[in-house]
SESETI-521301 format. One line per 10 residues: number of its first residue (from 1); their letters; for each residue x, y, z of C-alpha. Coordinates in steps of 0.05 Angstrom, whole numbers, always signed. Each point is the difference from the previous one (the first is absolute). Example, Ala and Ser with C-alpha at 12.3 -4.5 7.8 and 13.67 -1.06 7.14 Angstrom:
2
1> AS> +246:-90:+156 ~ +27:+69:-13
END
This chain:
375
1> XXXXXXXXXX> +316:+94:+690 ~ -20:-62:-37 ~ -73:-20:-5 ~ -23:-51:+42 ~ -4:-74:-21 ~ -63:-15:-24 ~ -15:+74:-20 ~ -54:+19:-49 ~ +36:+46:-52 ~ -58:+44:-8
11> XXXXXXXXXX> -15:+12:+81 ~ +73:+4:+14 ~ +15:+53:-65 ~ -58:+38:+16 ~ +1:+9:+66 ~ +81:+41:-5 ~ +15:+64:-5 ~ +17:+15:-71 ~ -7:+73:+9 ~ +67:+32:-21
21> XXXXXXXXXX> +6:+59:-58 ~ +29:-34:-70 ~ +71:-22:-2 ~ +33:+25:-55 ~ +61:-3:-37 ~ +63:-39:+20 ~ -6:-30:+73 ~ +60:+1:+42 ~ +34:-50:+34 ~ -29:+14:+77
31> XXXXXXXXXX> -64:+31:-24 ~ -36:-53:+36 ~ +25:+35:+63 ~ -28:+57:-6 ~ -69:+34:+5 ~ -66:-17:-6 ~ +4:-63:+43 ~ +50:-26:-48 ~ -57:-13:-52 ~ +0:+29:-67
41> XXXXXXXXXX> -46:-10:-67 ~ +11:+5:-76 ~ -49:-2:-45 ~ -2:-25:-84 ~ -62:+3:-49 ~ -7:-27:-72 ~ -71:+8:-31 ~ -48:-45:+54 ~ +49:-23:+48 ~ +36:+29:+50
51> XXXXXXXXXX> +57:-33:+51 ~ +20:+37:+58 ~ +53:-20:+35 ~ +16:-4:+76 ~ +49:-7:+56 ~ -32:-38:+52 ~ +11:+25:+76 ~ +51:-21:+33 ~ +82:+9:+8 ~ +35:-20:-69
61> XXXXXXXXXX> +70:-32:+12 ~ +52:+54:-24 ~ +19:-35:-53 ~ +40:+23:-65 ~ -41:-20:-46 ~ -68:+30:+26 ~ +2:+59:-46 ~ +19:-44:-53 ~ -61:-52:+7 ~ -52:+49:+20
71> XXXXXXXXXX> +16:+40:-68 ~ +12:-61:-31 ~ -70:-24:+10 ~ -27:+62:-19 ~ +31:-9:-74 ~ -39:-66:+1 ~ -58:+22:+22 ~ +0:+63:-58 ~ +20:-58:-50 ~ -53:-41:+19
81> XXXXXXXXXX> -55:+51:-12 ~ +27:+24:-60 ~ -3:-70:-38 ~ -72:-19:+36 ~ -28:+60:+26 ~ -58:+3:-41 ~ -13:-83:+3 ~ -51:+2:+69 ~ -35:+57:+35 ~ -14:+40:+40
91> XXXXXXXXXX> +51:-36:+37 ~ +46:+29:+57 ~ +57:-47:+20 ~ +33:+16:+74 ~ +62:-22:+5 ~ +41:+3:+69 ~ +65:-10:+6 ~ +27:-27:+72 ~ +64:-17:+36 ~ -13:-75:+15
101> XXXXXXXXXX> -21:-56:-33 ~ -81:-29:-13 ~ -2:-52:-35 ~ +26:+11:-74 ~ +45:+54:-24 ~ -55:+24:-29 ~ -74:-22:+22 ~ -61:+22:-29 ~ -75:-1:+40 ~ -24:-47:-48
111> XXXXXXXXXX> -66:-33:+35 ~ -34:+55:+24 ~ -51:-5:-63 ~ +2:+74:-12 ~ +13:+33:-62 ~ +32:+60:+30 ~ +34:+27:+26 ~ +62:-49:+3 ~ +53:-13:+55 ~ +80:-13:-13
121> XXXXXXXXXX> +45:-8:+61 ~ +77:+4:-21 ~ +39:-31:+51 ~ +76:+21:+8 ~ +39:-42:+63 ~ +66:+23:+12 ~ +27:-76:-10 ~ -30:+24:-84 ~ +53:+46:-14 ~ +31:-41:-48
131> XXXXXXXXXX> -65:-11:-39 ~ +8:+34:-67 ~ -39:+61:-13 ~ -23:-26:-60 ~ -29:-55:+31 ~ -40:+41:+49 ~ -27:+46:-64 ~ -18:-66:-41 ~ -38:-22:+61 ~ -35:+69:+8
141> XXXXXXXXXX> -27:-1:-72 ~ -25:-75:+3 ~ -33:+25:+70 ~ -31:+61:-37 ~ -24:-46:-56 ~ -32:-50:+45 ~ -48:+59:+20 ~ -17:+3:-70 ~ -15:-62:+8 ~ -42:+1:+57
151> XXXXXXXXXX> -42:+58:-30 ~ -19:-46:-56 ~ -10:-62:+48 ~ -16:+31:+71 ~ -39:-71:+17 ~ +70:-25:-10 ~ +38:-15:+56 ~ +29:-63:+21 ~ +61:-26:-49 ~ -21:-68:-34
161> XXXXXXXXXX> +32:-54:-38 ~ -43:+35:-62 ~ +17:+81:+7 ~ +66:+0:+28 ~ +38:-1:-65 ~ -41:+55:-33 ~ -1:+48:+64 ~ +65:-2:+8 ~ +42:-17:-61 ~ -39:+62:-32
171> XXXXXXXXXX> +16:+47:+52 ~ +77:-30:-12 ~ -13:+20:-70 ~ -23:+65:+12 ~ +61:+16:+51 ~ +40:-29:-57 ~ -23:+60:-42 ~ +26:+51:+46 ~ +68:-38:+18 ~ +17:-63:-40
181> XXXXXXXXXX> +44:-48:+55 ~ +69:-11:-8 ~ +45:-48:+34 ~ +22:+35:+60 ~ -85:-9:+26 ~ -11:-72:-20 ~ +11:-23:+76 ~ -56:+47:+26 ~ -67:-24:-35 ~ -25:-37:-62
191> XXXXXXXXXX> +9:+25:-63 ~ -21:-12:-71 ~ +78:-18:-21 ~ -19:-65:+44 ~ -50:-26:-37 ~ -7:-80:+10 ~ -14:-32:-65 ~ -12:-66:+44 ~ -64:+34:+30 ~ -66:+24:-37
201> XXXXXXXXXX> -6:+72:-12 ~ -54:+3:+56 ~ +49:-25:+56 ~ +53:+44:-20 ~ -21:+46:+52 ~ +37:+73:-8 ~ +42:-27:-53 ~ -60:-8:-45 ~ +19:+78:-10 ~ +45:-27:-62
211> XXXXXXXXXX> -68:-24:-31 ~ -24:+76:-5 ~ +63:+26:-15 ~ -2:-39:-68 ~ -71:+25:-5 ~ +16:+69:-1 ~ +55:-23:-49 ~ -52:-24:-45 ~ -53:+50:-9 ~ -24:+16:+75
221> XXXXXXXXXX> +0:+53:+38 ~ +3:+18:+73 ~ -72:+14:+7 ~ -12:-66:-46 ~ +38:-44:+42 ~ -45:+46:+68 ~ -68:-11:-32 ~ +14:-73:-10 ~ +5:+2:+72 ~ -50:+36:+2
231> XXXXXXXXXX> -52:-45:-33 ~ +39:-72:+25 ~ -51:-32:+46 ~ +36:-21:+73 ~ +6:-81:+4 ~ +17:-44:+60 ~ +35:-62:-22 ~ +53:-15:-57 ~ -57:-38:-37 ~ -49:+61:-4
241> XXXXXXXXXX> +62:+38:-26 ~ +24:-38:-43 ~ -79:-10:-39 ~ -4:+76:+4 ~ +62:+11:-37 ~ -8:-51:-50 ~ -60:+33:-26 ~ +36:+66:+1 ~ -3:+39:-68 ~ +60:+42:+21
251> XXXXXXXXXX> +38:-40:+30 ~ -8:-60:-37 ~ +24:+30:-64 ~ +70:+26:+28 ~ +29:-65:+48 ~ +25:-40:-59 ~ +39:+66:-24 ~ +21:+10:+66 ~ +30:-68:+5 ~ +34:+6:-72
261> XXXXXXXXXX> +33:+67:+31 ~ +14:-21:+64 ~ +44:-64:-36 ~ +38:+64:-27 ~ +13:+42:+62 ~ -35:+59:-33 ~ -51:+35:+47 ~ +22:+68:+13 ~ -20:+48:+44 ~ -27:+63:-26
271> XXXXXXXXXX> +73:+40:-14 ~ +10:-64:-31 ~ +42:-36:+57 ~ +12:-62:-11 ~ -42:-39:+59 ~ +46:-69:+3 ~ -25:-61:+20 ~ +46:-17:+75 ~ -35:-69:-5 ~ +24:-26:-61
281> XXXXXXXXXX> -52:+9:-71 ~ -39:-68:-17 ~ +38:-50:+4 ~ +1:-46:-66 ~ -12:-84:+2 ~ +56:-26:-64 ~ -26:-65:-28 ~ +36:-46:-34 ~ +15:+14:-71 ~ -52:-13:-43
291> XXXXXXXXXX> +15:-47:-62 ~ -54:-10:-56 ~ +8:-50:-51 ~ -36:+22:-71 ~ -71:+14:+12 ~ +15:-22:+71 ~ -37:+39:+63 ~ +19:+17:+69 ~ -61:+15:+52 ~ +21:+32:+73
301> XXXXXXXXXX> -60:+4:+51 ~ +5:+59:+56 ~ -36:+40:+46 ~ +1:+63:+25 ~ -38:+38:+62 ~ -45:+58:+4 ~ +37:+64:-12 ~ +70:-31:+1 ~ +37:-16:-54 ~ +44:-56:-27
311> XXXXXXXXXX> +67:+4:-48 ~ +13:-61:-39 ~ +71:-5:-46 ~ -1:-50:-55 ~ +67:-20:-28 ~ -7:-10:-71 ~ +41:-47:-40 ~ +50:+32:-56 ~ -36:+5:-71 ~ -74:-24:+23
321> XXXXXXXXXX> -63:+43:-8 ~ -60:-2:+22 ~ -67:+29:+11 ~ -25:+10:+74 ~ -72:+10:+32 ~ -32:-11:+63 ~ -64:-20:+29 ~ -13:+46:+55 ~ -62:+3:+47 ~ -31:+58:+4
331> XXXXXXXXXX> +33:+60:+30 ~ +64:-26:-17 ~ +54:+41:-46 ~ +61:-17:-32 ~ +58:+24:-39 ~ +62:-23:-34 ~ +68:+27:-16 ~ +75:-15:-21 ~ +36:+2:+61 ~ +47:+54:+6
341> XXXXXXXXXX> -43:+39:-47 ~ -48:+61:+28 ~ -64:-8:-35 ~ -50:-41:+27 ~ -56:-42:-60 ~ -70:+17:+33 ~ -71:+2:-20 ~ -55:-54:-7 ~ -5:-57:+48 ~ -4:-50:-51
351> XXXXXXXXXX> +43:+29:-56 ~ +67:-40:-21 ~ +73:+29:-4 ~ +55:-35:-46 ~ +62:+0:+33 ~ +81:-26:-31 ~ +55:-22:+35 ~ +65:+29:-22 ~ +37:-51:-50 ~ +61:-9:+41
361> XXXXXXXXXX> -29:-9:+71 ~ -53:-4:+40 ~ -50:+61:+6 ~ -31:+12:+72 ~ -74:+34:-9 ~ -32:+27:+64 ~ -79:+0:+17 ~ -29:+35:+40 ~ -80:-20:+36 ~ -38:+44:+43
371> XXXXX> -66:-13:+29 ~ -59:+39:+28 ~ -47:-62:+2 ~ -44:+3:+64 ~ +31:-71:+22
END
């Protein structure tokens, strides 16, 4: 029995009959048939939080896979409270599973302005039996997360051009933790492996996940990357965003490394799973070769957005040195390298870097600019 259009999650959840004994162990396929008015309950909790999980009321398709989804979810939902269990709370999360569809695969009460407890409706349509477990679990854990969310922001509720990337891309992070994506999934939601270097971090919606996975890559942890949420005032527009960020002291610090790795394809996920760009790394703009006569100089004038990047190549002509600096506006970085080499020449804005061409050809060197200028 599907809710009806227009329902309010927390009249319609509160108003069934979730008054079955535990479920327990492994569910069988036709469980759902049986007694108890074909409900059932399972219930998980981690230090403050605690998700129980549900089958709505109403006739589940006999379908091969029920067993395998309903346990399925349960491994997420375990997962999930293991790695954030202890990041909001009290907090109870209800999560019902049904035979029909409402909306998302996976759809969260997210404007009801209350802390807790929080409400997770997991639709299953026959039509989704090719949908990959994985997916489903992925989607649980970013739904779980959201709550987490919501705790810390209950006056939070309508998705703006300004929170969207945040609420969700680090709830994809989180589900990331539990079950990095692999290629089989990559047709059932967004994921950090399709990151769009042609977009600012703060429009990369879910994908922005591959932001906090090189975080916890370089020195955060879970619960850093959850009490940045934590402390992140909501914004409205792109504009509010993007000032808020710029004036960021822990983000700010890490987006010009992240650009320098994300050139290299070397975000991992936790078990150290490679997380490969599907869109293609930053692309680089080759100029023509540059050609100083003695105690000659070359100038090249560019620009860059806020929180994007740019990848300039530079041939070099064979034998010819030459020292190279930049004038940068502030909250600009830049660094330099030999292409085809893996260390990258960073530090001070201002500094200079000498740089040779090989004496028998030309010598490309790659730069790389990043910006987190409020502009």
């Amino acid at each position: 029995i599907l809710p009806p259009v227009g329902f309010h999650f927390v009249d319609w959840w509160t108003s069934q009959a979730f008054a079955c004994p535990l479920w327990r162990g492994t569910l069988p396929i036709g469980a759902h048939e049986s007694t108890c008015s074909n409900i059932w309950t399972r219930t998980h909790t981690k230090a403050s939080m605690t998700a129980r999980l549900y089958q709505v009321p109403g006739s589940w398709q006999t379908a091969p896979r029920y067993s395998e989804i309903v346990n399925g979810v349960d491994d997420a939902i375990e997962k999930g409270l293991n790695i954030f269990g202890s990041f909001a709370g009290p907090l109870t999360i209800n999560i019902g599973i049904l035979s029909g569809l409402l909306g998302s695969r996976v759809q969260v009460d997210y404007d009801n302005n209350i802390k807790n407890p929080c409400y997770i409706l997991i639709g299953f349509p026959a039509e989704w039996n090719n949908i990959p477990l994985l997916a489903i679990q992925k989607d649980v854990i970013q739904g779980m997360y959201q709550c987490v969310e919501q705790f810390h922001h209950p006056a939070v509720g309508t998705w703006t051009d300004g929170n969207t990337w945040w609420r969700k891309g680090v709830a994809r992070y989180f589900d990331g933790l539990a079950y990095p994506a692999t290629s089989a999934i990559m047709n059932n939601g967004l994921y950090p492996e399709e990151y769009q270097k042609s977009l600012a971090l703060f429009k990369n919606d879910d994908a922005a996940a591959l932001f906090f996975h090189f975080a916890d890559g370089a020195g955060w942890s879970p619960a850093d990357v959850s009490n940045w949420v934590k402390t992140h005032a909501n914004k409205n527009s792109y504009d509010e965003e993007r000032q808020a960020l710029s004036g960021d002291a822990k983000i700010v610090p890490l987006w010009h490394k992240f650009n320098l790795a994300f050139v290299d394809n070397t975000i991992k996920y936790p078990g150290g799973q490679q997380i490969l760009n599907r869109l293609g790394g930053l692309p680089g703009t080759v100029y023509s070769a540059v050609d100083l006569a003695p105690g000659g100089s070359y100038s090249k004038t560019f620009g860059v957005d806020s929180f994007r990047a740019q990848r300039l190549v530079f041939p070099i002509r064979a034998g010819q040195s030459m020292r190279v600096s930049t004038e940068l506006e502030d909250g600009i970085e830049w660094s330099i390298r030999k292409a085809g080499t893996t260390t990258w020449n960073s530090g001070n804005r201002g500094r200079s870097v000498n740089i040779a061409a090989a004496a028998g050809s030309n010598t490309n060197y790659e730069i790389v600019v990043s910006s987190t200028s409020n502009d």
